[in-house]
N, C-alpha and C positions, 0 to 999 in steps of 0.2 A: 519344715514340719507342716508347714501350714498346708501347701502344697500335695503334700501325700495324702491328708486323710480325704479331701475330694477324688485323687486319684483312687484308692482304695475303694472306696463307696460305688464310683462306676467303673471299677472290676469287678464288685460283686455283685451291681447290679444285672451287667452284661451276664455273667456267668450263670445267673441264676435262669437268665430270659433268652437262652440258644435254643433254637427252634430247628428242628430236623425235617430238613423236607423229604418227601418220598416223590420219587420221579412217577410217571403216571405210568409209564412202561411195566412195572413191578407184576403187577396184576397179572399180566398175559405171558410174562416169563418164567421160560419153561430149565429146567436140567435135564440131564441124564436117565431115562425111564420109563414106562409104558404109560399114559393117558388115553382115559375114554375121552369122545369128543363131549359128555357131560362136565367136563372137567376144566372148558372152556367158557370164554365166555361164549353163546351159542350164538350162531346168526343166522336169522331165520329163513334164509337158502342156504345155509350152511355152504358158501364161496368163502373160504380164507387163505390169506398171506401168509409165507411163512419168512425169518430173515434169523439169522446168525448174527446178535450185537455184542457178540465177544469179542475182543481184539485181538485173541491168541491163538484162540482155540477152535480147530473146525468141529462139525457134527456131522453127520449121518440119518436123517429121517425115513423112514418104514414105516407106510401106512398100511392095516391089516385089516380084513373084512373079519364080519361079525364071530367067524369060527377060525380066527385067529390062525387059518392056513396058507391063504394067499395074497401074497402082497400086491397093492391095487396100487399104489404109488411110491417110488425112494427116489430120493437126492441127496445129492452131498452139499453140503456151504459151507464156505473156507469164513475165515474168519471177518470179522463188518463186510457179510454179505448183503447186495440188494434184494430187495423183497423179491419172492419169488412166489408166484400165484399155483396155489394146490388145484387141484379137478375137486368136484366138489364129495363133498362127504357124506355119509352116509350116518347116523346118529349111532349105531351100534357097532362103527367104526373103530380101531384105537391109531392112536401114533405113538410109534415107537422113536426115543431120543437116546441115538450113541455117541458121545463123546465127552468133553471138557466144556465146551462152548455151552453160549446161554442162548435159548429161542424164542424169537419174540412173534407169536401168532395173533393173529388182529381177523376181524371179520370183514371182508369184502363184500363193496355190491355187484349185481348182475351186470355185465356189461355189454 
C-alpha cells in the first residue's frame, strides 16, 4: 500500500504533463489539391524544393500558369523522395497535388 499511492500520484502527474510536439515540417506540408504559391511560405526569389515524405504513397505535381492552361512544370515522386528543385515560380502560379503522398515544399536560395 504504501508503495502504490506514490506510484499513483506520478501517473497522474506524468499523465496530466504530456506534451505533443509538432514536427517543424507541418507547415510546408502539402495533400492532394490545387494551391496558389500565396499559400506557401513565399521566398523571395520564389526558387523552391519540392520532396514526397510519404513512405507509401507517390504524387504527381502540375505547375500551371496564371490562366490556369498551361502547364510550366510536372514530376512524379515515388514515395521518401529526394528533394527535387522546381524552375522558379511565378507568384500567380498554382501547384497542382495528385495523389496519397504528403509534400514537403521549402524555399530555396539562388544558386
Amino acid at each position: 500500500m504504501k508503495k502504490l499511492i506514490p506510484f499513483l500520484l506520478t501517473l497522474i502527474c506524468l499523465s496530466f504533463n504530456t506534451i505533443i510536439v509538432t514536427p517543424a515540417l507541418v507547415g510546408n506540408v502539402f495533400k492532394e489539391g490545387i494551391y496558389q504559391l500565396s499559400d506557401l511560405n513565399s521566398s523571395p526569389n520564389n526558387l523552391y524544393t519540392i520532396q514526397n515524405v510519404s513512405s507509401n504513397d507517390g504524387v504527381y505535381i502540375a505547375i500551371f500558369d496564371n490562366k490556369n492552361t498551361i502547364t510550366t512544370q510536372s514530376v512524379k515522386l515515388g514515395p521518401n523522395s529526394l528533394k527535387y528543385k522546381l524552375l522558379p515560380l511565378n507568384p500567380t502560379d498554382r501547384i497542382m497535388i495528385v495523389g496519397d503522398g504528403d509534400v514537403y515544399i521549402s524555399p530555396r536560395t539562388a544558386e
